[in-house]
C-alpha positions as protocol buffer text, in pm:
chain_id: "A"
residue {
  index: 1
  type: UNK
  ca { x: 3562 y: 15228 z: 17140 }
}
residue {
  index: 2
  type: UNK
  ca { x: 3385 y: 15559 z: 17300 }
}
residue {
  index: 3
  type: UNK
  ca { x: 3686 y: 15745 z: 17194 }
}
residue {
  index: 4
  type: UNK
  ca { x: 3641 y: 15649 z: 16802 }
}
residue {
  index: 5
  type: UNK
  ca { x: 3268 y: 15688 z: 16889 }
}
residue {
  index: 6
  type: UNK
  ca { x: 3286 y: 16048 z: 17007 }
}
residue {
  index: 7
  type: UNK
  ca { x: 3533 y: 16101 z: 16684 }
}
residue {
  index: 8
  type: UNK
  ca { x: 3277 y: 15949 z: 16467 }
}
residue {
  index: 9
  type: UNK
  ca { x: 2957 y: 16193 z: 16640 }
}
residue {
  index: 10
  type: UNK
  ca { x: 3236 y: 16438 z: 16592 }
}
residue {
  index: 11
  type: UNK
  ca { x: 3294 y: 16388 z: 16263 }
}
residue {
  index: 12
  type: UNK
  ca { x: 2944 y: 16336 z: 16151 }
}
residue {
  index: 13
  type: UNK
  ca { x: 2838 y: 16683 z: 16326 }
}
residue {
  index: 14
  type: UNK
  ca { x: 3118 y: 16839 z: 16124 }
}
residue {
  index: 15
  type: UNK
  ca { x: 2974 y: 16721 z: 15782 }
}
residue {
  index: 16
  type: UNK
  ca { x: 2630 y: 16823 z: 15814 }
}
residue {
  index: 17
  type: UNK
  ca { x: 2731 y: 17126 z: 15933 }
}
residue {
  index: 18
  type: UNK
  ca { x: 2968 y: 17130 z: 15550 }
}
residue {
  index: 19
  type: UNK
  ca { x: 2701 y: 17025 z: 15339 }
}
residue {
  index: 20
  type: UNK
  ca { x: 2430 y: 17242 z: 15509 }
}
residue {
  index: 21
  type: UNK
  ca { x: 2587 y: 17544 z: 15456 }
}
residue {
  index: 22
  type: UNK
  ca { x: 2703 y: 17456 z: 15069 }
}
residue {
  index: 23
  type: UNK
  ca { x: 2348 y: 17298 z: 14958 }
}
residue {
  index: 24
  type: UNK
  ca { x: 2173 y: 17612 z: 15085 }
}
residue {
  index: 25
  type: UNK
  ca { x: 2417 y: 17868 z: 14947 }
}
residue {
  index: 26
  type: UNK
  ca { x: 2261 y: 17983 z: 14656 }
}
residue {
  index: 27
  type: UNK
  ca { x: 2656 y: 18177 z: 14580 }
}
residue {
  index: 28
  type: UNK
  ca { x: 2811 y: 17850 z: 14545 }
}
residue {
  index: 29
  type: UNK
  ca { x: 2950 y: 17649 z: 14257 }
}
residue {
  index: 30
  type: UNK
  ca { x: 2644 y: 17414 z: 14145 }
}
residue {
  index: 31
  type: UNK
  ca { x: 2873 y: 17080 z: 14154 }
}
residue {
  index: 32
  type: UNK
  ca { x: 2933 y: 17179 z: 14484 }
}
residue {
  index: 33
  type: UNK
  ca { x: 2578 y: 17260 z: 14613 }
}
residue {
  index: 34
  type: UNK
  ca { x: 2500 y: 16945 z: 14431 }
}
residue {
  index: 35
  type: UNK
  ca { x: 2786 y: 16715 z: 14584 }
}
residue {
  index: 36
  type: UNK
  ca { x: 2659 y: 16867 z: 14917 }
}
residue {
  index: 37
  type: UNK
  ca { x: 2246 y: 16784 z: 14860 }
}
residue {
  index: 38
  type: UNK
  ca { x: 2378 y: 16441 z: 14777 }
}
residue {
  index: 39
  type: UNK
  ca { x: 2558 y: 16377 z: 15068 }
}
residue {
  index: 40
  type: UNK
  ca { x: 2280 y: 16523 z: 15278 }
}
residue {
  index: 41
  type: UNK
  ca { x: 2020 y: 16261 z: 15085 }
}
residue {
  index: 42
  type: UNK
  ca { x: 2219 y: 15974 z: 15223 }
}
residue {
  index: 43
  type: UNK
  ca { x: 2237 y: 16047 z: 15526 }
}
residue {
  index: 44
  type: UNK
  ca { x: 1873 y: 16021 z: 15555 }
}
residue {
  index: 45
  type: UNK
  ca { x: 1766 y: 16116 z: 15903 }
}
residue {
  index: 46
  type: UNK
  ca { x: 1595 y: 16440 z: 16057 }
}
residue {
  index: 47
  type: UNK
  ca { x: 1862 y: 16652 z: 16086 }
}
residue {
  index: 48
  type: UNK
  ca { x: 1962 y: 16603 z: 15727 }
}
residue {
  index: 49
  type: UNK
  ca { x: 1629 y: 16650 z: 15618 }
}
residue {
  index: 50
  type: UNK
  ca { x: 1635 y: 17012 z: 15830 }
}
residue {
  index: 51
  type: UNK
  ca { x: 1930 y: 17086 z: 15678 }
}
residue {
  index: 52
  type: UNK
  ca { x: 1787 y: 17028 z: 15280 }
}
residue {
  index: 53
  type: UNK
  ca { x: 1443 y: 17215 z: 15337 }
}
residue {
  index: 54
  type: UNK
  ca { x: 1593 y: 17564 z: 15294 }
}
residue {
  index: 55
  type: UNK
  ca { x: 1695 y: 17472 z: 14985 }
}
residue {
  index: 56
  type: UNK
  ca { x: 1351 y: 17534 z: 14837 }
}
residue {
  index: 57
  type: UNK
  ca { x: 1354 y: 17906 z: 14936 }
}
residue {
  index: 58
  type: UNK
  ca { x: 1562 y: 18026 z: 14673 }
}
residue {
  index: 59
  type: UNK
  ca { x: 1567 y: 18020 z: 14279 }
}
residue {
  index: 60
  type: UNK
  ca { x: 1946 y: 17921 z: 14077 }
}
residue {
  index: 61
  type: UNK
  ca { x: 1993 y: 17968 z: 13762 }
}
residue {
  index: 62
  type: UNK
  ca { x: 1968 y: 17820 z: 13528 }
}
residue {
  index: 63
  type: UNK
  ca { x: 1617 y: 17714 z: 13582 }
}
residue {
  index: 64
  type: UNK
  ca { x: 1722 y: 17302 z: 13512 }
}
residue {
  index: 65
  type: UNK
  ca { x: 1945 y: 17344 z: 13801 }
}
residue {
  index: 66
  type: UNK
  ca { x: 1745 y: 17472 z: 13996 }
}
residue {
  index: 67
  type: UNK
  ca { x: 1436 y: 17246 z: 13932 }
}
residue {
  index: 68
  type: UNK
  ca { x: 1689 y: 16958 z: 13920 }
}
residue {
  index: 69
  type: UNK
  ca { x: 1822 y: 17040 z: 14276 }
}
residue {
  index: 70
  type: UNK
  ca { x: 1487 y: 17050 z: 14449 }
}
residue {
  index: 71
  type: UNK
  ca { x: 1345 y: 16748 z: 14246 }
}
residue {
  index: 72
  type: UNK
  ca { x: 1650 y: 16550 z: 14393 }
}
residue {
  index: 73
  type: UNK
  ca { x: 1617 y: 16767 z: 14775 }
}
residue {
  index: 74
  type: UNK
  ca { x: 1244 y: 16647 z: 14728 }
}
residue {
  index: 75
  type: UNK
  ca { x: 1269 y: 16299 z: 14687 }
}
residue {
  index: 76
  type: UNK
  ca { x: 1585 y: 16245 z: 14894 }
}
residue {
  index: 77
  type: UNK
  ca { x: 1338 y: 16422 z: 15197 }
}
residue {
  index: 78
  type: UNK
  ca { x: 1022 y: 16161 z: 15109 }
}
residue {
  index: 79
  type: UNK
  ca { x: 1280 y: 15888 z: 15128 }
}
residue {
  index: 80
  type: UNK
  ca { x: 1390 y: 15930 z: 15500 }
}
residue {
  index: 81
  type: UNK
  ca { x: 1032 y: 15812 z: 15582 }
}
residue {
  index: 82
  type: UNK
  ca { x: 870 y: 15916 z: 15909 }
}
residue {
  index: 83
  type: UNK
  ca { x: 1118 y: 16097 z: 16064 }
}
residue {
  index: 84
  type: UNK
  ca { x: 1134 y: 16343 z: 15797 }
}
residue {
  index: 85
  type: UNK
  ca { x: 755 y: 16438 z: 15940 }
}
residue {
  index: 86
  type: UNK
  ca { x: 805 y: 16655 z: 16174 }
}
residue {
  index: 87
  type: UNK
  ca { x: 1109 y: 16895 z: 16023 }
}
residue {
  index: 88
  type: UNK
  ca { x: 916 y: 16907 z: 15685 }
}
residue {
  index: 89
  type: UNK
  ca { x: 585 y: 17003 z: 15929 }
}
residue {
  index: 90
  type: UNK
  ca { x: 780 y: 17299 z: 16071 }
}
residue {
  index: 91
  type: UNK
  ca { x: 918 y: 17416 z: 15790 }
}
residue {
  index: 92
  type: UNK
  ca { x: 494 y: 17408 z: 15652 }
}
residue {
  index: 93
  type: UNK
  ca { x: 448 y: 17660 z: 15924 }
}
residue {
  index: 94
  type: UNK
  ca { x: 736 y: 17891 z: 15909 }
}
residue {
  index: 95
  type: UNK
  ca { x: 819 y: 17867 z: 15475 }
}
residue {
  index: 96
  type: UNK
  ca { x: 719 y: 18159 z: 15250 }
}
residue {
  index: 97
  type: UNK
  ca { x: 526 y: 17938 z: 15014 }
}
residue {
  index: 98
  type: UNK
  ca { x: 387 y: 17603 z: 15134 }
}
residue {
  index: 99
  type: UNK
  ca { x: 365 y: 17448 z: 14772 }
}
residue {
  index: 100
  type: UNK
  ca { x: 714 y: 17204 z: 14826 }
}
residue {
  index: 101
  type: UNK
  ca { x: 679 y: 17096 z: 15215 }
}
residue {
  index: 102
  type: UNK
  ca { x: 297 y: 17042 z: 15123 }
}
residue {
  index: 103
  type: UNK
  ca { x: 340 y: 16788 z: 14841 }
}
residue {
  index: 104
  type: UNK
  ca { x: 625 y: 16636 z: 15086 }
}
residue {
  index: 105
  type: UNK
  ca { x: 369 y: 16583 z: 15361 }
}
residue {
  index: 106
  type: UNK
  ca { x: 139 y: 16426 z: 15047 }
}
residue {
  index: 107
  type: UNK
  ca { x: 395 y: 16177 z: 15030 }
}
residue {
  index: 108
  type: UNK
  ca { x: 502 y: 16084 z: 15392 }
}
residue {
  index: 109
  type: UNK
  ca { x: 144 y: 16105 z: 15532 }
}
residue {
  index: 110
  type: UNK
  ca { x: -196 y: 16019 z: 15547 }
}
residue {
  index: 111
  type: UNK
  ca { x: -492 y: 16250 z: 15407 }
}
residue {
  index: 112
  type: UNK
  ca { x: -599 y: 16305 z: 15765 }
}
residue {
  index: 113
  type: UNK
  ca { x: -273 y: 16364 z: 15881 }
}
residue {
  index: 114
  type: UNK
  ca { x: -141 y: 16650 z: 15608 }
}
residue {
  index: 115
  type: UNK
  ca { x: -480 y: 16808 z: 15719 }
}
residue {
  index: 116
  type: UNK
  ca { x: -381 y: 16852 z: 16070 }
}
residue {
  index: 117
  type: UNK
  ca { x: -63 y: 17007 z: 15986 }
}
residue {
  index: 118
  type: UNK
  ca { x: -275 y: 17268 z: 15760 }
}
residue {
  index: 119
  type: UNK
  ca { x: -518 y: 17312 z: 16024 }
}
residue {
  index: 120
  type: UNK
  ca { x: -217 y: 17358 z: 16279 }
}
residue {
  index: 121
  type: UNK
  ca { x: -67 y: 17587 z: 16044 }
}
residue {
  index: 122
  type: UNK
  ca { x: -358 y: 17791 z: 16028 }
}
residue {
  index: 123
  type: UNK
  ca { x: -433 y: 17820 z: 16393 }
}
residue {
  index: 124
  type: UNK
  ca { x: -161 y: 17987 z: 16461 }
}
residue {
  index: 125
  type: UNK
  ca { x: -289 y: 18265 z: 16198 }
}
residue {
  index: 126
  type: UNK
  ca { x: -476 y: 18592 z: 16333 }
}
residue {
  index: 127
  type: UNK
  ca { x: -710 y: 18797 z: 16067 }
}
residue {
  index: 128
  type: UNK
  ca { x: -525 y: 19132 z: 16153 }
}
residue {
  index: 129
  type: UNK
  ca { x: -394 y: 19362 z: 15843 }
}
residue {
  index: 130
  type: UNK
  ca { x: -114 y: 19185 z: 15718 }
}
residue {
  index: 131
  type: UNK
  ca { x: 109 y: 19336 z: 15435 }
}
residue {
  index: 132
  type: UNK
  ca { x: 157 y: 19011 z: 15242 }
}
residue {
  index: 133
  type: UNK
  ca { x: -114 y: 18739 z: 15392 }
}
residue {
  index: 134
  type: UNK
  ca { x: -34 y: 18470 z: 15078 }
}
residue {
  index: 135
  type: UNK
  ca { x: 76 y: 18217 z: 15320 }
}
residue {
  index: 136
  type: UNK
  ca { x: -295 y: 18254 z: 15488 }
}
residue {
  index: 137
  type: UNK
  ca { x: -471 y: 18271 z: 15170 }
}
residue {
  index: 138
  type: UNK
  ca { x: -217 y: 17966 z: 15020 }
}
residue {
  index: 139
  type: UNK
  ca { x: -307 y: 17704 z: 15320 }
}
residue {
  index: 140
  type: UNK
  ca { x: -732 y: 17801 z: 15333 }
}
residue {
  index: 141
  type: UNK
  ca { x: -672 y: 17722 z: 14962 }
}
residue {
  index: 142
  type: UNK
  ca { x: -531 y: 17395 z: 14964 }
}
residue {
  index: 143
  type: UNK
  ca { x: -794 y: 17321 z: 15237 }
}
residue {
  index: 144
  type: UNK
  ca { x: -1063 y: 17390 z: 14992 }
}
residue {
  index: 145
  type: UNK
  ca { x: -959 y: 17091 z: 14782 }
}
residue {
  index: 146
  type: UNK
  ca { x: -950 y: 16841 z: 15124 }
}
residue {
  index: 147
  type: UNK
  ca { x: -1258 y: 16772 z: 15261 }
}
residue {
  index: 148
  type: UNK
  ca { x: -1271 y: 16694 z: 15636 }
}
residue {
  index: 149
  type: UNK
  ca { x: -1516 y: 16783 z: 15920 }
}
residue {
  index: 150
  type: UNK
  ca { x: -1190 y: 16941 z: 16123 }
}
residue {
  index: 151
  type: UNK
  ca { x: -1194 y: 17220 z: 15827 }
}
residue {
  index: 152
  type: UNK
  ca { x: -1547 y: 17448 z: 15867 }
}
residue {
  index: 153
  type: UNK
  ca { x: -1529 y: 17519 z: 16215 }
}
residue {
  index: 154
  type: UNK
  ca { x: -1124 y: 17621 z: 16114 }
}
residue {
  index: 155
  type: UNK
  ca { x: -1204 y: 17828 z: 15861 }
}
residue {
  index: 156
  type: UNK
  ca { x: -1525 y: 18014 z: 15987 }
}
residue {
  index: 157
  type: UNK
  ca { x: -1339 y: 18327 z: 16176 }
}
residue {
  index: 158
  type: UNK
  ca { x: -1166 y: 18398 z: 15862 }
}
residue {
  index: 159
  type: UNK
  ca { x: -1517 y: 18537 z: 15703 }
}
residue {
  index: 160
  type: UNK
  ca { x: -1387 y: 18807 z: 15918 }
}
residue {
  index: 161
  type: UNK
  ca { x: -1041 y: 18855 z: 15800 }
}
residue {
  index: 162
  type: UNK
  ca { x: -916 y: 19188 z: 15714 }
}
residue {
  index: 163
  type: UNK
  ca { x: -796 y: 19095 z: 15354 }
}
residue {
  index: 164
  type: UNK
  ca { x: -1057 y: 19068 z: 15117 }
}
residue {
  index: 165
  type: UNK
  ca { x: -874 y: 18795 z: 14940 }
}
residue {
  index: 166
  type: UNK
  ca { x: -822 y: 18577 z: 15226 }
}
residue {
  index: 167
  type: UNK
  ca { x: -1208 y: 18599 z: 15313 }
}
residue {
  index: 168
  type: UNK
  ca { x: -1315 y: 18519 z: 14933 }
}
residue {
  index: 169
  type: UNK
  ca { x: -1110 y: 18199 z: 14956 }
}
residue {
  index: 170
  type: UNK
  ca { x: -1239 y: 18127 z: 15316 }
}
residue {
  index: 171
  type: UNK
  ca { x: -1621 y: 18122 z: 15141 }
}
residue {
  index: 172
  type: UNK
  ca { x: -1483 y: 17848 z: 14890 }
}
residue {
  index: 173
  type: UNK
  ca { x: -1312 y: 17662 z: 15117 }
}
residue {
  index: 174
  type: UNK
  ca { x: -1649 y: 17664 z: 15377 }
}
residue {
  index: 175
  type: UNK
  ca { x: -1865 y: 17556 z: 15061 }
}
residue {
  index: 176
  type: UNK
  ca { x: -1658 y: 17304 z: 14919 }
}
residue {
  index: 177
  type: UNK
  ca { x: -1682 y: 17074 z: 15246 }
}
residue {
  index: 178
  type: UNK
  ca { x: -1963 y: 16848 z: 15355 }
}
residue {
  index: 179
  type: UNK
  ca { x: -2051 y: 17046 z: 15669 }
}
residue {
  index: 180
  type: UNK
  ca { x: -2108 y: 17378 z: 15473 }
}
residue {
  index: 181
  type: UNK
  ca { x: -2457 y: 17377 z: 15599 }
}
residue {
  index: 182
  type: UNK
  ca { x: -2381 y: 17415 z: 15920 }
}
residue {
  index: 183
  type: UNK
  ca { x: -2273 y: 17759 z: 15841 }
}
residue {
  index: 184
  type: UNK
  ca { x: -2547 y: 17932 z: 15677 }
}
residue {
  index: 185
  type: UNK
  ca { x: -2578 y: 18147 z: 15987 }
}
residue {
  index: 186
  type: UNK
  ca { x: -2172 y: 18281 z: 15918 }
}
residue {
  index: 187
  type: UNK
  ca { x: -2225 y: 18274 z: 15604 }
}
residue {
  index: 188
  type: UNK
  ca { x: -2576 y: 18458 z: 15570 }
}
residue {
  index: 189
  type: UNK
  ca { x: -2371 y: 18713 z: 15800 }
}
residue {
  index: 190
  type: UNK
  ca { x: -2088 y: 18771 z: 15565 }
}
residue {
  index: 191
  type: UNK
  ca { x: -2339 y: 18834 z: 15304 }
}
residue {
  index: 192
  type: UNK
  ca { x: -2466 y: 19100 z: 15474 }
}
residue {
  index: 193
  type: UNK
  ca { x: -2220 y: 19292 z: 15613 }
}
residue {
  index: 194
  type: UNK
  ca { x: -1890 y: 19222 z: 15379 }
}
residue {
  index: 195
  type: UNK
  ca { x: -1868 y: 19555 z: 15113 }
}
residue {
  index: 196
  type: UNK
  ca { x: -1662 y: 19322 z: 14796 }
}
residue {
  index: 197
  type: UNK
  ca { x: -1909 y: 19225 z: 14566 }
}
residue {
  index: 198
  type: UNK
  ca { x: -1715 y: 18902 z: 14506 }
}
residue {
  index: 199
  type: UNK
  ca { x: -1719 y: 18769 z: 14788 }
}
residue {
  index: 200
  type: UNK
  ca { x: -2145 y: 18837 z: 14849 }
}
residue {
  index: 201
  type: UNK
  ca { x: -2213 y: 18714 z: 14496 }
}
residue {
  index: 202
  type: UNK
  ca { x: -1975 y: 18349 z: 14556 }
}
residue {
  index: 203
  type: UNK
  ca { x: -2167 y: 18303 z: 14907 }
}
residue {
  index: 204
  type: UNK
  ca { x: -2518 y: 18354 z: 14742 }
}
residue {
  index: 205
  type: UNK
  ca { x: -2427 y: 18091 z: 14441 }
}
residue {
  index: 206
  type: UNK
  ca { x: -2297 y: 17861 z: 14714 }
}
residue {
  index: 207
  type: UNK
  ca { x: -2658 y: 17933 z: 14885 }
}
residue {
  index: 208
  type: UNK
  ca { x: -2776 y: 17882 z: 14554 }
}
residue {
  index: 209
  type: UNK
  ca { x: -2576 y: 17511 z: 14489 }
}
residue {
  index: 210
  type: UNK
  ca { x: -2640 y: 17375 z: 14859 }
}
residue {
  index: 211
  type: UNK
  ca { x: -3033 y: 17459 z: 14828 }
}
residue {
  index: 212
  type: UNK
  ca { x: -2957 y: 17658 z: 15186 }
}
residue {
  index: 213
  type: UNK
  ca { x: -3260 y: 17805 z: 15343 }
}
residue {
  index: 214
  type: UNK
  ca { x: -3197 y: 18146 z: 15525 }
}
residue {
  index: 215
  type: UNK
  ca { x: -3301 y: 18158 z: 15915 }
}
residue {
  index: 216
  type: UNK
  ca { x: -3603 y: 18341 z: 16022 }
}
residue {
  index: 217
  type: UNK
  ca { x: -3501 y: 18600 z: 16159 }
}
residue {
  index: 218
  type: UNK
  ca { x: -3232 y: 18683 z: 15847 }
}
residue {
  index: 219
  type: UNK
  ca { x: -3448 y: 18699 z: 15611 }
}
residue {
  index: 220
  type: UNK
  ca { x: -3592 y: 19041 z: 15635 }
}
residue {
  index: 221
  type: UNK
  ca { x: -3254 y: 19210 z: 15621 }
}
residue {
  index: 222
  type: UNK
  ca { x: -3102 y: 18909 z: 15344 }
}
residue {
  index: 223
  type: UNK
  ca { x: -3410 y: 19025 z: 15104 }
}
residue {
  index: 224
  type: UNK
  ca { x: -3335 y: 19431 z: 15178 }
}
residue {
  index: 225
  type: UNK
  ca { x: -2950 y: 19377 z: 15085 }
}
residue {
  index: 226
  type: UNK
  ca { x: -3031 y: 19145 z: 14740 }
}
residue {
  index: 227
  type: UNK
  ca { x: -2883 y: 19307 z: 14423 }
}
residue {
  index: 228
  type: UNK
  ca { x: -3161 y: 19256 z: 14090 }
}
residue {
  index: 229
  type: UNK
  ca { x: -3131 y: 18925 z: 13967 }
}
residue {
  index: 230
  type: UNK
  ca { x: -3095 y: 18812 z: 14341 }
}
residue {
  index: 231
  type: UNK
  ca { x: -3419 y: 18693 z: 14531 }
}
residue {
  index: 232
  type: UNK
  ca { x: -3542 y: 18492 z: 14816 }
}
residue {
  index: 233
  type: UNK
  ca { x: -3825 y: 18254 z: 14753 }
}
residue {
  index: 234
  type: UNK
  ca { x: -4128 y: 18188 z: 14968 }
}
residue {
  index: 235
  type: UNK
  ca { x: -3939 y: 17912 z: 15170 }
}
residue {
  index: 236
  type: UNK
  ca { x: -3642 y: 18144 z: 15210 }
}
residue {
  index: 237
  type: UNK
  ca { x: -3401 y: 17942 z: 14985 }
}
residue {
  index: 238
  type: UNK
  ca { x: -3176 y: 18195 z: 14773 }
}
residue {
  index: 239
  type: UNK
  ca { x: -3237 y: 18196 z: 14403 }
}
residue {
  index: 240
  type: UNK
  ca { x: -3124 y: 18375 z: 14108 }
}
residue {
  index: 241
  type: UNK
  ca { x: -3402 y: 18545 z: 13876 }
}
């Protein structure tokens, strides 16, 4: 019985190792990637599940292949349930665009639980000069639209970031959540100091929206960098002429 049990690893090891290489071979003959994304599906555990992600990295034509390989990749990965968390969560951190592992990890998990993996994702993020930084920009985006008290305080030292992009969609994302007033200060900052007119003109409408009232000892220099049509009324509240 441990003979024909060590065949059977054997021989199991042998077949992901097939179908791995054919279903993520963008070269190969589609009834043969196919054939191999099926038998990947059923076997339905983590390591199958590793073995379909890379599948969404490429583009086949014709574009109904392609779409109908990753639909079927996509819902063969939801289907292996929980243990499909964690490989689908590593490929969020290391994948070129997160839009496929992040609806996955809308299906397995819970709200709070997909934000964790963003917010893990992110952490791991500097905001050095980077020569593509979509991935950054991609995850502080779908951020914006989640609203948790985990996501401010995550998102505040990108204000600083180097690309001007990345810090534009760090001031949405910062407004958009509940506990944007406890960053007037970082915001009022940014304001002040960042040169894209963008990015100073969405932080004074989110001033604006959330009724914020400038500090003290901000104002003087908030009123000295206001463009005309900007102003600062007598309680220090941000307000558009």
């Amino acid at each position: 019985m441990a003979l024909f049990g060590f065949l059977g690893k054997r021989s199991e090891g042998g077949s992901l190792k097939k179908h791995s290489e054919r279903a993520t071979n963008k070269r190969a003959q589609a009834i043969d990637r196919w054939e191999s994304i099926q038998a990947l599906i059923q076997m339905g555990n983590a390591e199958s599940v590793e073995a379909l992600l890379p599948r969404f990295g490429f583009y086949v034509d014709p574009s109904i292949t392609d779409q109908d390989e990753k639909d079927a990749a996509f819902a063969g990965i939801v289907s292996a349930g929980e243990c499909a968390i964690a490989p689908v969560s590593d490929y969020l951190r290391r994948a070129e665009s997160i839009a496929w592992p992040l609806k996955m990890l809308d299906a397995l998990c819970a709200k709070e639980d997909v934000i964790a993996r963003l917010l893990e994702a992110l952490a791991a993020m500097d905001t050095e000069y980077e020569r593509d930084p979509q991935r950054k920009i991609d995850i502080i985006v779908a951020l914006e639209e989640r609203h948790d008290s985990r996501v401010v305080g995550a998102v505040l030292r990108f204000l600083q970031d180097a690309n001007e992009t990345v810090r534009f969609s760090a001031v949405g994302t910062i407004l958009a959540q509940q506990e944007a007033t406890s960053a007037v200060h970082e915001l009022v900052q940014c304001y002040l100091h960042d040169e894209s007119v963008r990015v100073r003109n969405r932080i004074f409408d989110g001033l604006v929206d959330l009724n914020a009232t400038v500090p003290d000892g901000e104002r003087a220099a908030f009123r000295a960098a206001l463009v005309p049509g900007f102003e600062l009324d007598s309680a220090g509240r941000p307000r558009r002429r």
